[in-house]
C-alpha positions, 0 to 999 in steps of 0.5 A: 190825513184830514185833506184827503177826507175833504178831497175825496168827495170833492174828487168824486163830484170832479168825477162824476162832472168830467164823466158827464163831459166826457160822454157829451164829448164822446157823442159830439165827436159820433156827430162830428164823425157821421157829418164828415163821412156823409160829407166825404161820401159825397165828394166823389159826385162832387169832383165826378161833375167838375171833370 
């Protein structure tokens, strides 16, 4: 019983890091996901050129 007093707010702060990571994580992927459909929006002129 005395592990789970210790843990606990230990736990919550695990919590609160892994939330702020995952919501940097969450908003790098919105970038990464924005970049790619510019890119991809972009490849038909691409190809369009070469042939």
């Amino acid at each position: 019983m005395d592990c789970d007093v210790v843990t606990l707010p230990l736990y919550a702060g695990q919590s609160a890091g892994l939330a702020d990571e995952l919501q940097s994580a969450t908003s790098l992927v919105e970038e990464l996901k924005t970049q790619m459909l510019t890119a991809l929006s972009e490849l038909p002129e691409v190809t369009r050129r070469r042939g």
